[in-house]
C-alpha positions in Angstrom: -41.3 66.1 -23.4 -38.6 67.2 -20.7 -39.4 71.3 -21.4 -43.6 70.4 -20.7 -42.8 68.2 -17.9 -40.7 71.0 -16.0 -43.5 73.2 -17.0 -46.0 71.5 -15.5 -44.1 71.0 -12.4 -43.1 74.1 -12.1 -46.9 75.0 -12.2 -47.6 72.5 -9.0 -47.9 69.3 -10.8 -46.9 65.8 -9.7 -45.4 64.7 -13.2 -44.4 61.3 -14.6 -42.2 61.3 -18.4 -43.2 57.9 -20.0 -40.9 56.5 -22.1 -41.3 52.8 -24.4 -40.0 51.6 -26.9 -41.7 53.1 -29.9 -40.0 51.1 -32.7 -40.6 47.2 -31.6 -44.5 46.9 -30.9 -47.7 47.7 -31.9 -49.8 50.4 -30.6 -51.8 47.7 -28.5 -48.5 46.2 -26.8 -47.2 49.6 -26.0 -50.5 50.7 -24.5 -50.2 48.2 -22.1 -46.6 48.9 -20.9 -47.7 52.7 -20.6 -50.2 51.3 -17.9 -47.5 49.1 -16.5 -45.6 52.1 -16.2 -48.2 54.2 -14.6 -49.2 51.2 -12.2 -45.3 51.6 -11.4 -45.2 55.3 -10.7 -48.4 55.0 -8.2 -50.9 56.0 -10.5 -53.3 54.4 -8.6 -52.4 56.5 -5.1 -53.9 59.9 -7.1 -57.6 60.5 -7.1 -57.5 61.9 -10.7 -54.8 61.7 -13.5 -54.2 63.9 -16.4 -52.6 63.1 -19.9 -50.5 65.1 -22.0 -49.2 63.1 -25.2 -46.9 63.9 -28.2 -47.5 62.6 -31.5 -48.2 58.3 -31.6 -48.5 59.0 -27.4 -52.3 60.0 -28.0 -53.3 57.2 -30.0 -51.4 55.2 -26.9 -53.7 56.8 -24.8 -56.9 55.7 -26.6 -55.7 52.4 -26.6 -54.7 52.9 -22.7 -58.5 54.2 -21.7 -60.4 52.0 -24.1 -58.7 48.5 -22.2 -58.1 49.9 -18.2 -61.5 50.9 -17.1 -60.4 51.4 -13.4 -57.8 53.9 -14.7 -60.3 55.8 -17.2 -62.3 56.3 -13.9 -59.8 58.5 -13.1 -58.7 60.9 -15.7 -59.0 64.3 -15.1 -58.4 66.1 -18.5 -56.3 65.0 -21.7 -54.2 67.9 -24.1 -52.6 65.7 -26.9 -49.8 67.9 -29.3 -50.0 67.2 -32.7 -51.8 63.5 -32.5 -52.0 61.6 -36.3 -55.4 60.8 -35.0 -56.7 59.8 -39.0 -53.2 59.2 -39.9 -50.9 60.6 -42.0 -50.7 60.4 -45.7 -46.9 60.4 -45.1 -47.0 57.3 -43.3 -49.2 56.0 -46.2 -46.4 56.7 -48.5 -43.7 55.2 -47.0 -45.3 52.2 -44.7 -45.2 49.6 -47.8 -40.8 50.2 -47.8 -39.1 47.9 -45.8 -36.9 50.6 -44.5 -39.6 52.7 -42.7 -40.6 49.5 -41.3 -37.1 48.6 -40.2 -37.0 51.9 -38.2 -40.8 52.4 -37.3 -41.4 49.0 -36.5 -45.7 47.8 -36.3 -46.6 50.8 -34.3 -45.3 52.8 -37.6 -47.1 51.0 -39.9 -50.6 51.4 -38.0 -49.8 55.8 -38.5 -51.6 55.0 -42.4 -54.4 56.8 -43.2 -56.2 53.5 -43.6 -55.1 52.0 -40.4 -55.4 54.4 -37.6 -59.2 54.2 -38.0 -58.6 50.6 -35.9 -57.5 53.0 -32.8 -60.0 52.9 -30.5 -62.2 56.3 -30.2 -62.1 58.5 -27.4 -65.5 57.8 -26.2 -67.9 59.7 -23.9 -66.8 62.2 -21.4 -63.7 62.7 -21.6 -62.1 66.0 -21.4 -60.1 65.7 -24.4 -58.0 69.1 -26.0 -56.1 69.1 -28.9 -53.3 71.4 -30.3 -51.9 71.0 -33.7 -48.9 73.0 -35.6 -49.2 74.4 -38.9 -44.8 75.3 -39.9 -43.7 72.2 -42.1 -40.2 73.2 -42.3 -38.2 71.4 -42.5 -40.0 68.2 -43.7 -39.7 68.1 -46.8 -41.9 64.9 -47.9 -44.4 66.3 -45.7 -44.4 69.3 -47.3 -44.9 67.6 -50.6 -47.7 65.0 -49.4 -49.8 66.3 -47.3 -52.1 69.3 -47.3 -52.2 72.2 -46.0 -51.7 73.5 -43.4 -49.6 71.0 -41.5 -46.6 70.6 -38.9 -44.8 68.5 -41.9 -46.4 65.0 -40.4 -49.7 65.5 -40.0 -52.1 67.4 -41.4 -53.8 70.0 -38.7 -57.4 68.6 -40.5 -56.2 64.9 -39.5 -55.4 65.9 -36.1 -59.0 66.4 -35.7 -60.8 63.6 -33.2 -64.7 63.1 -33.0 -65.8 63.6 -29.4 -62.5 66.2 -28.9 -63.7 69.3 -26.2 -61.4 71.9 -27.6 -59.1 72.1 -30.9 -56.1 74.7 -31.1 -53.6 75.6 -34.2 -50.4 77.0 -33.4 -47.1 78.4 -35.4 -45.0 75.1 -34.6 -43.4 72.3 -36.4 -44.2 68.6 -35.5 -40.6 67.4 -33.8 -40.9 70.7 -31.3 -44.5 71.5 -30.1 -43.9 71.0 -27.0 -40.6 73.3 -26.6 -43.2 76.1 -28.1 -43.9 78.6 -24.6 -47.5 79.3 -25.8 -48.5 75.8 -26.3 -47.3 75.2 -22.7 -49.0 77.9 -21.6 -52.6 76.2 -23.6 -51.0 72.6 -22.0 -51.6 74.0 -18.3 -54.7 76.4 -19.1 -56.6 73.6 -20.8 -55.5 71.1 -17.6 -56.9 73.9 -15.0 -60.0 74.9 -17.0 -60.9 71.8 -19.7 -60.3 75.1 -22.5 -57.8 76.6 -24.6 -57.3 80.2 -23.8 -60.2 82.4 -25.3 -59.4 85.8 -26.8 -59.4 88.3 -23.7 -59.0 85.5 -21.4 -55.7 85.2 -19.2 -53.5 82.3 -19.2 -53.6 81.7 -15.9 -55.5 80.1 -12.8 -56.3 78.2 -9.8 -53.5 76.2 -7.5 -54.1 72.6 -8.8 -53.3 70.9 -6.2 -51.7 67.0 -6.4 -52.0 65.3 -10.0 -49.8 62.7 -12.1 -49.3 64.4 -15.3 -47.8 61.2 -18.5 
């Protein structure tokens, strides 16, 4: 997330990269050390906070918002890059070998098809955009499993998330999203304006003043 986070910063934003450790707890554990984290960085010293999540980081995030009232309060707008929001049908594939669960860990296992229905919904009011990529290469199972289109671990219709304000697919493979310029570009329009860029509109906007980007 380093290329985003300079992005963003570069744009005016107080930023924050969150790193946990993705392979030894479950979604619920990790949650909670995110808002550790945050607590940490002095989240609680900014009037409104913003999310931007890779990936397992926006099911984190439901989890996060759905358990810390005081910090949902808060939120300003959340842009999550290529979420498995129903799962994958990778995941389902290779969750019942006791290798992916030796390098996934119990947050790995809950990416199932089956599973990620237990992730907490987004709920009411929340400013919530979503970009997905639709280049596969070079994931091979994914290519095989899942349908199409797809960014090779997760399909862009799985992406998808019921109360979502705004819903973007983009040329870009699931590992590198966020290196992609124009999904930058949507990151920081859709903070600024709660919208991905419409045809005819320009990219840019308003100074944003002081927020926490995670």
């Amino acid at each position: 997330m380093r290329p985003i986070e300079g992005f963003l910063g570069a744009a005016g934003y107080r930023t924050i990269n969150l790193d946990y450790p993705s392979r030894h707890h479950d979604l619920g554990a990790l949650a909670a050390m995110v808002g550790r984290q945050l607590a940490a960085a002095g989240a609680g010293d900014v009037s409104r906070l913003h999310f931007v999540t890779h990936s397992m980081g926006g099911l984190l995030v439901r989890h996060l918002l759905a358990n810390e009232q005081s910090l949902r309060a808060r939120v300003g707008r959340v842009v999550m890059l290529a979420p498995p929001s129903a799962g994958s049908e990778v995941a389902d594939v290779l969750a019942p070998l006791a290798p992916y669960g030796w390098l996934f860990g119990p947050a790995g296992r809950q990416l199932t098809t089956g599973r990620c229905g237990d992730t907490p919904p987004v709920g009411p009011g929340l400013e919530l955009g979503i970009v997905a990529g639709s280049t596969g290469w070079p994931y091979l199972l994914g290519t095989l499993l899942l349908p199409r289109p797809h960014d090779g671990r997760v399909s862009v219709e799985r992406t998808r998330l019921d109360g979502m304000g705004d819903h973007l697919v983009v040329p870009a493979t699931h590992s590198f999203i966020m290196r992609v310029p124009e999904v930058q570009r949507q990151v920081l329009h859709f903070i600024r304006h709660g919208h991905f860029v419409r045809p005819g509109e320009q990219s840019g906007g308003p100074s944003p003043g002081q927020h926490l980007e995670a």
